[in-house]
PDB file of N, CA, C and O in Angstrom:
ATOM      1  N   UNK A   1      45.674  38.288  24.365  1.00  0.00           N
ATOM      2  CA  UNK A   1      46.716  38.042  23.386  1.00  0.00           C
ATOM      3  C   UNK A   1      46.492  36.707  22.683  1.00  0.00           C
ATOM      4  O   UNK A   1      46.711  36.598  21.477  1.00  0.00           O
ATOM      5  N   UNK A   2      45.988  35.525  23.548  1.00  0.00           N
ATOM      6  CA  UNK A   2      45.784  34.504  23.099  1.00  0.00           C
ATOM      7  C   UNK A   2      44.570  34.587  22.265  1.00  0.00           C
ATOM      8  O   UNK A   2      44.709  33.649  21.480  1.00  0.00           O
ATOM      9  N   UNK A   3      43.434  35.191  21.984  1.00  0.00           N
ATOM     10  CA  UNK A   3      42.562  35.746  21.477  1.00  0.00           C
ATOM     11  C   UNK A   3      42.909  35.874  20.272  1.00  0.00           C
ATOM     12  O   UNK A   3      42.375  35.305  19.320  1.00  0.00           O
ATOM     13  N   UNK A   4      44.082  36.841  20.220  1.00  0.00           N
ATOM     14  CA  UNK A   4      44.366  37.406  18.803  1.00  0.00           C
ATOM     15  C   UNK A   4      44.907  36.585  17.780  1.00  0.00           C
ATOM     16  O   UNK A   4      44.546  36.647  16.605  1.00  0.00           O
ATOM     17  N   UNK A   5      45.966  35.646  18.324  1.00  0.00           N
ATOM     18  CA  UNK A   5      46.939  34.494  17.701  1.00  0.00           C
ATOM     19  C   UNK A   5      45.930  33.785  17.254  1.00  0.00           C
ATOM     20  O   UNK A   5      45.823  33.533  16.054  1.00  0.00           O
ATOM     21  N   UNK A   6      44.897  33.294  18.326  1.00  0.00           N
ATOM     22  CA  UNK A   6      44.273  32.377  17.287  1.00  0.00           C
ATOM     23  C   UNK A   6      43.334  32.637  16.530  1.00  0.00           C
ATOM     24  O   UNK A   6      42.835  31.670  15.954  1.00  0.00           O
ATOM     25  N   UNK A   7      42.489  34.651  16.128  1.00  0.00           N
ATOM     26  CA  UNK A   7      41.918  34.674  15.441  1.00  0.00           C
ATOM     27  C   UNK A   7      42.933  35.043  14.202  1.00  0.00           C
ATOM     28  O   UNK A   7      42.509  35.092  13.048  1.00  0.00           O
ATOM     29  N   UNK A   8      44.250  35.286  14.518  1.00  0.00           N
ATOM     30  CA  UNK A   8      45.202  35.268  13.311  1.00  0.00           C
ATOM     31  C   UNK A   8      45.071  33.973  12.553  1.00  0.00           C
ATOM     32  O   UNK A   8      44.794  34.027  11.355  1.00  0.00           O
ATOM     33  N   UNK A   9      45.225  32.967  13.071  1.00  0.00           N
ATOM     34  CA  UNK A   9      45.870  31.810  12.971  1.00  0.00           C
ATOM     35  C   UNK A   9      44.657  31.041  12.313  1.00  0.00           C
ATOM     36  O   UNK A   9      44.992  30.080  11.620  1.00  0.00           O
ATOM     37  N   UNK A  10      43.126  31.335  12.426  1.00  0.00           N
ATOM     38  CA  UNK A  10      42.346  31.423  11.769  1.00  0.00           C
ATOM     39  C   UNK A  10      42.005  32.231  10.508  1.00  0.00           C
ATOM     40  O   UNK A  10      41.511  31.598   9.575  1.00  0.00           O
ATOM     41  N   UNK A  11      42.152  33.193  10.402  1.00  0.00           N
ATOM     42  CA  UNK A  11      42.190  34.355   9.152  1.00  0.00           C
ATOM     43  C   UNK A  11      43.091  33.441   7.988  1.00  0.00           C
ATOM     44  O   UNK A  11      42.575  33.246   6.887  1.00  0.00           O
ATOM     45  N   UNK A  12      44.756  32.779   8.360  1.00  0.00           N
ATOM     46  CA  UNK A  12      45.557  32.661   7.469  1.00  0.00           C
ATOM     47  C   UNK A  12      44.989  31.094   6.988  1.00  0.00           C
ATOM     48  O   UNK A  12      45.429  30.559   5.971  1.00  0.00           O
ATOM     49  N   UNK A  13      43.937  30.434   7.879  1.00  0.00           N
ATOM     50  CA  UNK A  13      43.616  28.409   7.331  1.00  0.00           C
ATOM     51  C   UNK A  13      42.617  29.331   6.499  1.00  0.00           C
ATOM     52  O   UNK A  13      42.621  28.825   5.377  1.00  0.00           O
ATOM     53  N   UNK A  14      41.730  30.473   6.488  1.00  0.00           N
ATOM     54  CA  UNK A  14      40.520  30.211   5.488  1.00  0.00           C
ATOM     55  C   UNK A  14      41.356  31.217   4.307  1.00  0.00           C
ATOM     56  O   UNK A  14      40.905  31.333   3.167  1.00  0.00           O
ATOM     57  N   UNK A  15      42.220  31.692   4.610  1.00  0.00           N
ATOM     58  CA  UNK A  15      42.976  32.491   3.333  1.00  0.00           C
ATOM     59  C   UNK A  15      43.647  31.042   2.687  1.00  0.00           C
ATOM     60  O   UNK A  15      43.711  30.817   1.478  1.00  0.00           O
ATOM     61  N   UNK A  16      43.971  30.420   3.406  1.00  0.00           N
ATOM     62  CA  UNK A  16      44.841  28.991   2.424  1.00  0.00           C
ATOM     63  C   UNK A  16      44.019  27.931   1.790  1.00  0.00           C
ATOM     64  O   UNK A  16      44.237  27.129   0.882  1.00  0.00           O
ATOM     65  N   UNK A  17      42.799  28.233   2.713  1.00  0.00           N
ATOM     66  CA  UNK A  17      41.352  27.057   2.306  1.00  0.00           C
ATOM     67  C   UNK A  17      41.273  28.310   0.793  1.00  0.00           C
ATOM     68  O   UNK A  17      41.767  27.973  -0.284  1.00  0.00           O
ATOM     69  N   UNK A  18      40.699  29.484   0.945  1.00  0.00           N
ATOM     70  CA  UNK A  18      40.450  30.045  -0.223  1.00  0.00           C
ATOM     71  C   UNK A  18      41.503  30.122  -1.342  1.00  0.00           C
ATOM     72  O   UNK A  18      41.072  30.381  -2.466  1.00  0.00           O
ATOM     73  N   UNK A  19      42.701  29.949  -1.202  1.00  0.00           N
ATOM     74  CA  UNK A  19      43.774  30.011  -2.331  1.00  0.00           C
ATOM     75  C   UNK A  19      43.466  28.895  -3.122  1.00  0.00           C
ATOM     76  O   UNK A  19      43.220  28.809  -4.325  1.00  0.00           O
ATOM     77  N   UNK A  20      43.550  27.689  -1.839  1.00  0.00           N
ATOM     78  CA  UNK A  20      43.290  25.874  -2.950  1.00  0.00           C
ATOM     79  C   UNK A  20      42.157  26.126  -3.815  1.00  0.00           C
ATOM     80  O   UNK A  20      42.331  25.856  -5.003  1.00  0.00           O
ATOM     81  N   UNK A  21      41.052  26.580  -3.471  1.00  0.00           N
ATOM     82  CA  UNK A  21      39.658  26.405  -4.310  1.00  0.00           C
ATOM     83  C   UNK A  21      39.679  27.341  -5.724  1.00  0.00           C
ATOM     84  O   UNK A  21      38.752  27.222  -6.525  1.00  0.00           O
ATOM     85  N   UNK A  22      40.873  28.342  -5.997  1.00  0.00           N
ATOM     86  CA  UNK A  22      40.948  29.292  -6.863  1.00  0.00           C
ATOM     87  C   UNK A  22      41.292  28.063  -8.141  1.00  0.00           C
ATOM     88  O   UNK A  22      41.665  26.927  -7.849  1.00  0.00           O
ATOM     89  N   UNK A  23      41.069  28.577  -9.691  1.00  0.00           N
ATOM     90  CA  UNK A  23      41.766  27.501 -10.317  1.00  0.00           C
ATOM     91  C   UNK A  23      42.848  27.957 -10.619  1.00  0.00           C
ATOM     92  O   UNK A  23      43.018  28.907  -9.854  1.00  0.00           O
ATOM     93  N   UNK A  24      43.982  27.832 -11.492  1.00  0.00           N
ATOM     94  CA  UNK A  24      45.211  28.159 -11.775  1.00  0.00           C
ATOM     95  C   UNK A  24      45.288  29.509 -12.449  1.00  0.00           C
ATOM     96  O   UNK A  24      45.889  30.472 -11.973  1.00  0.00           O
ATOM     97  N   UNK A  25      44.846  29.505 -13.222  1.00  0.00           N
ATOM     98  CA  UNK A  25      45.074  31.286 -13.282  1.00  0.00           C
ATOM     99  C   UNK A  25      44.331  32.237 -12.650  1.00  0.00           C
ATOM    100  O   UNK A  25      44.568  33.416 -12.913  1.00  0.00           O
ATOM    101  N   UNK A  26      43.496  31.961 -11.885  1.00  0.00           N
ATOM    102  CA  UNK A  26      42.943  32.774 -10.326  1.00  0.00           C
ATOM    103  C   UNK A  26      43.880  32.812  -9.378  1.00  0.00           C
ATOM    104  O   UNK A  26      43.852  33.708  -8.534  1.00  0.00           O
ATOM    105  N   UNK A  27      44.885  31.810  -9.374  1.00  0.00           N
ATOM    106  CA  UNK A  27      45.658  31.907  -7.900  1.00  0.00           C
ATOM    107  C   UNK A  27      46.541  32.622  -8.798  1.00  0.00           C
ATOM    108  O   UNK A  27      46.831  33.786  -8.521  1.00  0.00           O
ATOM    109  N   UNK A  28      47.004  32.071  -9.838  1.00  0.00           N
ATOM    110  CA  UNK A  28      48.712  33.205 -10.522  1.00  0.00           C
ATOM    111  C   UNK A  28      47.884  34.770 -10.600  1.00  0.00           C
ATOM    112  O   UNK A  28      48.654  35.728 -10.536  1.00  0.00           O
ATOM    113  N   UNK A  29      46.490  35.082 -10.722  1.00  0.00           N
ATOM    114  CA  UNK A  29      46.305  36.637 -11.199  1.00  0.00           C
ATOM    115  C   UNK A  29      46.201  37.279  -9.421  1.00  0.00           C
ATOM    116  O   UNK A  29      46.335  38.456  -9.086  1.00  0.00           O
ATOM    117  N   UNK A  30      45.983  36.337  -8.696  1.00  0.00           N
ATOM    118  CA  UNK A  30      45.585  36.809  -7.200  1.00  0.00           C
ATOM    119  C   UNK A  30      46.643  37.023  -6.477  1.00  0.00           C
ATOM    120  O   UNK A  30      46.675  37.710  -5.457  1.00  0.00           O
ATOM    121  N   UNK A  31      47.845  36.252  -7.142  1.00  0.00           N
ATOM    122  CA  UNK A  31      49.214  36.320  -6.327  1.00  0.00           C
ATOM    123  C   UNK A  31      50.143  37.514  -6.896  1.00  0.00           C
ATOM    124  O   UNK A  31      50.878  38.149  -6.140  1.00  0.00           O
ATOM    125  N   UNK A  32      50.055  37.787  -8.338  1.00  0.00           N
ATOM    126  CA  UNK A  32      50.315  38.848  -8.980  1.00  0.00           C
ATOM    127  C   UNK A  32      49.639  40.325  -8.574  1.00  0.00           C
ATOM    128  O   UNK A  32      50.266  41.318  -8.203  1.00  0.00           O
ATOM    129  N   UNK A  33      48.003  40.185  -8.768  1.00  0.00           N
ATOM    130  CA  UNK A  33      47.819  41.098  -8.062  1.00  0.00           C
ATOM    131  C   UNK A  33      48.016  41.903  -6.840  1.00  0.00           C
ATOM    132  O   UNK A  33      47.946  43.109  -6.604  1.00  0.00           O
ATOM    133  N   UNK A  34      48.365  40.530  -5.923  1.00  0.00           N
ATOM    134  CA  UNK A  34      48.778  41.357  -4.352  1.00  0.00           C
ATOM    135  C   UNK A  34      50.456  41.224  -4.354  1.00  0.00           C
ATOM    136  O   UNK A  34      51.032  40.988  -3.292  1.00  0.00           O
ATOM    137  N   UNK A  35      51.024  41.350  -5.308  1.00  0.00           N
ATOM    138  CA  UNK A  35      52.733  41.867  -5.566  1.00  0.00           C
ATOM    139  C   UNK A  35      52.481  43.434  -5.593  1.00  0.00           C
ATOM    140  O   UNK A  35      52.978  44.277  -4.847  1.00  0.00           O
ATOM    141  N   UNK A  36      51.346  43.663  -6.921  1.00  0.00           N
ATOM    142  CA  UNK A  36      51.310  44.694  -7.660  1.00  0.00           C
ATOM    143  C   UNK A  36      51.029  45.536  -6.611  1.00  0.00           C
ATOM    144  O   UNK A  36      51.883  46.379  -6.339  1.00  0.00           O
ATOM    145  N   UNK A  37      49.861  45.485  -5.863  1.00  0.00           N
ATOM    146  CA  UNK A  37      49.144  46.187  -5.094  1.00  0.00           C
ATOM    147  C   UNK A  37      50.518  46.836  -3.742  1.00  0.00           C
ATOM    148  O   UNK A  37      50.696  48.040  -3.560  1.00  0.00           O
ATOM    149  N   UNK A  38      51.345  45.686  -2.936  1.00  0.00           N
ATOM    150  CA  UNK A  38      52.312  45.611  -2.564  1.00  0.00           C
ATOM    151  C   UNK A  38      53.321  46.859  -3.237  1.00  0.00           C
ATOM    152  O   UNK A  38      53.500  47.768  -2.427  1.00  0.00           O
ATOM    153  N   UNK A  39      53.791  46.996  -4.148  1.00  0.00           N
ATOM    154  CA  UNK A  39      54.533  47.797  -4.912  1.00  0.00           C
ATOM    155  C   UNK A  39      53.720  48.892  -4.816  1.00  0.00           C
ATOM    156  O   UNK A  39      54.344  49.565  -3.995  1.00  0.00           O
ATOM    157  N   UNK A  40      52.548  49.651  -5.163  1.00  0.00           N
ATOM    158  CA  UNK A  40      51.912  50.374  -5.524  1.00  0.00           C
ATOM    159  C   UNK A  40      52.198  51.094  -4.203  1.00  0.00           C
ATOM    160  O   UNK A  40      52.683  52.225  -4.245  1.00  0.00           O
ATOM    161  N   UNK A  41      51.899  50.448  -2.924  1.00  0.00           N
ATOM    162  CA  UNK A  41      51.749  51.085  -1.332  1.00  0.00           C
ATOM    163  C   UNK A  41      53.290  51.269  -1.319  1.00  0.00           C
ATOM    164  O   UNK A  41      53.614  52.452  -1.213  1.00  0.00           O
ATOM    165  N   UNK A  42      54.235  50.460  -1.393  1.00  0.00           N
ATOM    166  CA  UNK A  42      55.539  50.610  -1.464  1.00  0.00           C
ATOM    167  C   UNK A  42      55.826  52.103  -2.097  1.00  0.00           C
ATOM    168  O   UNK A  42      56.554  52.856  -1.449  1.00  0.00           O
ATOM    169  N   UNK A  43      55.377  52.464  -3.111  1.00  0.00           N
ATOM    170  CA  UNK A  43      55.721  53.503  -4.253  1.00  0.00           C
ATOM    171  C   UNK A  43      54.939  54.546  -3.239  1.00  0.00           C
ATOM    172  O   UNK A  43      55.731  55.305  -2.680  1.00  0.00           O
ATOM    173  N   UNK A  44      54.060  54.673  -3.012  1.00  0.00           N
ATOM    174  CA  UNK A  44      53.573  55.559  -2.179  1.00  0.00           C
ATOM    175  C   UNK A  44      54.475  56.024  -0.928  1.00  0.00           C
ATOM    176  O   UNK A  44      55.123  57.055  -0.752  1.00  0.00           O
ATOM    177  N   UNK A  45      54.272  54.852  -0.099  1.00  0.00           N
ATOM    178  CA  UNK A  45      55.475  55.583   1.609  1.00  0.00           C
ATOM    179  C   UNK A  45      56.346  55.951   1.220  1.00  0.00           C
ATOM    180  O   UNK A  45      56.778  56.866   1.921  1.00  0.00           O
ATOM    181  N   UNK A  46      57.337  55.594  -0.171  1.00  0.00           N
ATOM    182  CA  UNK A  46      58.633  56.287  -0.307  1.00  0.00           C
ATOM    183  C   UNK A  46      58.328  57.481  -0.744  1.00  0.00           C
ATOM    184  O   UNK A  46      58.750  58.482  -0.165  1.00  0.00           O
ATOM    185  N   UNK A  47      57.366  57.565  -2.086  1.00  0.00           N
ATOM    186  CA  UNK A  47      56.638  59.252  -1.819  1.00  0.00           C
ATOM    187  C   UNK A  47      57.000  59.939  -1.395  1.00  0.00           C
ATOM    188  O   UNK A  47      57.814  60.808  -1.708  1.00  0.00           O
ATOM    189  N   UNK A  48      55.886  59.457   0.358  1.00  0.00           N
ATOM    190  CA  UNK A  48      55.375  60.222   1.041  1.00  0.00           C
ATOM    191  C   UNK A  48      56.883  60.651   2.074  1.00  0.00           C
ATOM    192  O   UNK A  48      56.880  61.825   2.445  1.00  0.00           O
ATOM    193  N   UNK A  49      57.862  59.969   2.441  1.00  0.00           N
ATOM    194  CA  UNK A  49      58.621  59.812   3.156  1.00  0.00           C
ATOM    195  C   UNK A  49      60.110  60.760   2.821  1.00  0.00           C
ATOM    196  O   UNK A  49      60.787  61.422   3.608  1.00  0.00           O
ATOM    197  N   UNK A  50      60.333  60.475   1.034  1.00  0.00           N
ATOM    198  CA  UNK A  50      61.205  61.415   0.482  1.00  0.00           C
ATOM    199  C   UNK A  50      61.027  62.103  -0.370  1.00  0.00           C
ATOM    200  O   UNK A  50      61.831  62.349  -1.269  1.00  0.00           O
ATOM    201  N   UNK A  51      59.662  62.650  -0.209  1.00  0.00           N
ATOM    202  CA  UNK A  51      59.085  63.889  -1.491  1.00  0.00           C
ATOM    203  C   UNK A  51      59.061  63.568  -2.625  1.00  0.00           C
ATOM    204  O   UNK A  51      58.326  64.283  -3.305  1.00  0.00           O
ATOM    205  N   UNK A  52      59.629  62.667  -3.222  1.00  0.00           N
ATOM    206  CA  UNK A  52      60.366  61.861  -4.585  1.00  0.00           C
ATOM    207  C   UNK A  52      60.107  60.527  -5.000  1.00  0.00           C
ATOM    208  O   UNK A  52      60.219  59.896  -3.948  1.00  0.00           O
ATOM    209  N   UNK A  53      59.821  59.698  -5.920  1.00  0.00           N
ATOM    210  CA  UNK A  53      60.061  58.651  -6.402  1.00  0.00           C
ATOM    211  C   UNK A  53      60.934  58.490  -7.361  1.00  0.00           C
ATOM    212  O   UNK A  53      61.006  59.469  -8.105  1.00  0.00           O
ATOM    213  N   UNK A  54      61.576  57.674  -7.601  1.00  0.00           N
ATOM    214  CA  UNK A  54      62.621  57.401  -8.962  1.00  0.00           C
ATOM    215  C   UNK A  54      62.097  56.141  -9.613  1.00  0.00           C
ATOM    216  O   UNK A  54      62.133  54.938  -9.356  1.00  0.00           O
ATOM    217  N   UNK A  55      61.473  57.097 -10.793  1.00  0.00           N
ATOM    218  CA  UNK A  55      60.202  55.669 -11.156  1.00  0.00           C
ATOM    219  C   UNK A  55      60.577  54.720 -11.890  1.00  0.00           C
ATOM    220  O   UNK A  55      59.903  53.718 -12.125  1.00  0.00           O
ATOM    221  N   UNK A  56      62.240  55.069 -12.529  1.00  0.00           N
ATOM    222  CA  UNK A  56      62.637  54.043 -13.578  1.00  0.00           C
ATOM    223  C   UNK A  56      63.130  52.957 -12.870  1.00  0.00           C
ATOM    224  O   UNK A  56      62.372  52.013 -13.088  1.00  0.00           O
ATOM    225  N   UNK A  57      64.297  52.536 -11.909  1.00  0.00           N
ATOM    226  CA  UNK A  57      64.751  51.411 -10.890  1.00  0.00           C
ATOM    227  C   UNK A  57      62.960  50.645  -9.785  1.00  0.00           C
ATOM    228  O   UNK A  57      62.850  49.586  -9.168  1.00  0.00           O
ATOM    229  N   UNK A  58      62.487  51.161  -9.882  1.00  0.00           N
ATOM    230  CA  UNK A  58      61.332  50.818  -8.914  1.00  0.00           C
ATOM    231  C   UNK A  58      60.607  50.318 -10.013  1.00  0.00           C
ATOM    232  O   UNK A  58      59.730  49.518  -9.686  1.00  0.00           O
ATOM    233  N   UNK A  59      60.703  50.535 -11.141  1.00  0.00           N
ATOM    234  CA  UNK A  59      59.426  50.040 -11.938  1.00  0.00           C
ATOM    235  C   UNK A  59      60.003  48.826 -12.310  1.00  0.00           C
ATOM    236  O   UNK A  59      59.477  47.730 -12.117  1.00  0.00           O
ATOM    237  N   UNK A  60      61.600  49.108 -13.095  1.00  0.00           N
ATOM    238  CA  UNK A  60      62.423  47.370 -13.703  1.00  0.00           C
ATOM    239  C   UNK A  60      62.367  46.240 -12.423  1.00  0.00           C
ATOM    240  O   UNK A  60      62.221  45.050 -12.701  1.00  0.00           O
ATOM    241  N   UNK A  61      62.471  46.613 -11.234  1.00  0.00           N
ATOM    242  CA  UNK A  61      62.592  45.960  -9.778  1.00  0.00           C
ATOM    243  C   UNK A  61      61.365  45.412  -9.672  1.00  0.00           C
ATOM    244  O   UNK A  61      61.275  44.215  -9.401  1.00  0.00           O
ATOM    245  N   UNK A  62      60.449  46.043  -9.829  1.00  0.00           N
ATOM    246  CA  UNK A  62      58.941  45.839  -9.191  1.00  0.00           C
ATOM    247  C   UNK A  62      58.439  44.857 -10.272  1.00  0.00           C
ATOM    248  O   UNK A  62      58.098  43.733  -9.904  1.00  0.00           O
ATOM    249  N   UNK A  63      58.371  45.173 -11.500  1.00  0.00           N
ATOM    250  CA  UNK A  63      58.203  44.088 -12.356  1.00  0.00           C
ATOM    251  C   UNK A  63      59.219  42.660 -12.463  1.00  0.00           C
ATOM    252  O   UNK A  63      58.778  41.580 -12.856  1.00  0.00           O
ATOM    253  N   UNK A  64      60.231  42.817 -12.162  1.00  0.00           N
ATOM    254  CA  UNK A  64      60.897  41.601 -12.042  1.00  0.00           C
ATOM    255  C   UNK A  64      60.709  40.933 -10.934  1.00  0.00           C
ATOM    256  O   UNK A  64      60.596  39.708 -10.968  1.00  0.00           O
ATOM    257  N   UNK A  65      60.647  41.639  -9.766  1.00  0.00           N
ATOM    258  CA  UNK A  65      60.139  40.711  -8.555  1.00  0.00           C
ATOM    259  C   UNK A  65      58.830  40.108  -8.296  1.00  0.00           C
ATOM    260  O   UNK A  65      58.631  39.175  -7.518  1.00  0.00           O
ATOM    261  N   UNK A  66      57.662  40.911  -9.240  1.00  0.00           N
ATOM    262  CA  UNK A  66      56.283  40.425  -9.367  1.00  0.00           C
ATOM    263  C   UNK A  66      56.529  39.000 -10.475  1.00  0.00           C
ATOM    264  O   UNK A  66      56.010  37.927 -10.168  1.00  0.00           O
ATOM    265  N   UNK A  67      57.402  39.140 -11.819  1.00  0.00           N
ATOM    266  CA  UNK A  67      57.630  37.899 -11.885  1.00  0.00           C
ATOM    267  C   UNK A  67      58.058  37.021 -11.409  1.00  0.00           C
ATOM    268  O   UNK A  67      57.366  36.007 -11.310  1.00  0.00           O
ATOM    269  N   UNK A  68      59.392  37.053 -10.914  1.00  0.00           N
ATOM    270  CA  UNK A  68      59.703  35.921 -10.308  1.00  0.00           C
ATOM    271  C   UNK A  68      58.913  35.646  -9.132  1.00  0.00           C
ATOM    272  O   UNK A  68      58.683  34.440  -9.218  1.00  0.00           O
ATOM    273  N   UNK A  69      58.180  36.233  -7.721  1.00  0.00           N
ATOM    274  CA  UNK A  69      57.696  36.086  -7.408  1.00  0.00           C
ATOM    275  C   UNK A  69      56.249  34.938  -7.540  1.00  0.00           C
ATOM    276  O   UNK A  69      55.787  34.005  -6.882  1.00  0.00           O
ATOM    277  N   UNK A  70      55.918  35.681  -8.816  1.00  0.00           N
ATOM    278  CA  UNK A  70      54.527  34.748  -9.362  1.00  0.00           C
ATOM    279  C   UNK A  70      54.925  32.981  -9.604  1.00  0.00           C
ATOM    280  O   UNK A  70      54.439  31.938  -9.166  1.00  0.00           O
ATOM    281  N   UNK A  71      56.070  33.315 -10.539  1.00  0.00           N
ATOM    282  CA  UNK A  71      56.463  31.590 -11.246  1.00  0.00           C
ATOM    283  C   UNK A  71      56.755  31.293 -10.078  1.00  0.00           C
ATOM    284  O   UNK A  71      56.235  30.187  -9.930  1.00  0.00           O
ATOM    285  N   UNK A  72      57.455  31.677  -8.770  1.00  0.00           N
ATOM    286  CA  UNK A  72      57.695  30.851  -8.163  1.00  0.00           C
ATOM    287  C   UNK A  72      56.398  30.268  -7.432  1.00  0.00           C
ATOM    288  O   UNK A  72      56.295  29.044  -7.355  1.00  0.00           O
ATOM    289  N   UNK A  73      55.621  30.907  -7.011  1.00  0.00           N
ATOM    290  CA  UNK A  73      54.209  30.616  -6.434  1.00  0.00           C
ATOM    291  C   UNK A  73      53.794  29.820  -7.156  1.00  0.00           C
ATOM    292  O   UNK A  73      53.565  28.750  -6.593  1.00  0.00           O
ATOM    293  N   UNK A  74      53.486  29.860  -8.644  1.00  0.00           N
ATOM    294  CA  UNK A  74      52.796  28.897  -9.631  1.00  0.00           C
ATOM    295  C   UNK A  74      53.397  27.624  -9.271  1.00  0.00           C
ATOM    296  O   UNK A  74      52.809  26.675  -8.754  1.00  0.00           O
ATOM    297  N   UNK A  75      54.818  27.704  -9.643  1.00  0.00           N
ATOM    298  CA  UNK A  75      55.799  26.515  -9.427  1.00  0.00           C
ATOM    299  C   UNK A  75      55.512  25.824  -8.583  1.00  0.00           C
ATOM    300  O   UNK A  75      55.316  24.659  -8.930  1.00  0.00           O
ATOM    301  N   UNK A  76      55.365  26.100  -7.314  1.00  0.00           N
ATOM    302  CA  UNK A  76      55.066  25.706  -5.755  1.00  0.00           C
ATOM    303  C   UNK A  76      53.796  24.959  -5.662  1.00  0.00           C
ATOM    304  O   UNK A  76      53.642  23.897  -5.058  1.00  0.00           O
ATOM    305  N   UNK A  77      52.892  25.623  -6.327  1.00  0.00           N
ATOM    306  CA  UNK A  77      51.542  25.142  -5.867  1.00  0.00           C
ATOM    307  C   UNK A  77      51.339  24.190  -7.250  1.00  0.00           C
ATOM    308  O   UNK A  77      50.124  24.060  -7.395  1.00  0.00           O
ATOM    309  N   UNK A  78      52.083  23.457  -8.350  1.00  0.00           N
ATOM    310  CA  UNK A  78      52.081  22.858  -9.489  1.00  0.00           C
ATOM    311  C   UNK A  78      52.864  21.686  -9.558  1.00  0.00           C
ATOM    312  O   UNK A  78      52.821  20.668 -10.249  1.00  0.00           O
ATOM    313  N   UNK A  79      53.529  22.070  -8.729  1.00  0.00           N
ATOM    314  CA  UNK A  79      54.535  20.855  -8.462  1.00  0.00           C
ATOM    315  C   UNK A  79      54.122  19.401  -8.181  1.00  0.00           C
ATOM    316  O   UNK A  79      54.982  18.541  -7.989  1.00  0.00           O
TER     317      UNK A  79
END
């Protein structure tokens, strides 16, 4: 178990070493992208789970939370 924590705990310093070295619109398209990607799998299990999607509330949602999401990340790491 202790094994795992710290190859976790390793995975997330070279994911944070690799975020710093991105320049600014590499980290806003990389942080956007894994919203999008996020939503996309999201849109899928509900799919798969209730036969159905309701694409108009999931799409206004999904795009507003990928923005605010992003500025806030930008914000954070600009500050």
């Amino acid at each position: 178990m202790t094994a795992l924590l710290t190859r976790l705990a390793n995975m997330k310093t070279d994911l944070n070493i690799w975020l710093d070295r991105l320049s600014n619109w590499q980290f806003v398209a990389a942080i956007g992208g894994t919203l999008v990607l996020g939503l996309v799998v999201e849109g899928c299990i509900l799919l798969l789970v209730d036969g159905h999607l309701n694409v108009r509330p999931f799409v206004t949602t999904g795009v507003l939370e990928t923005v605010v999401f992003t500025s806030l990340m930008a914000w954070k790491r600009w500050k």
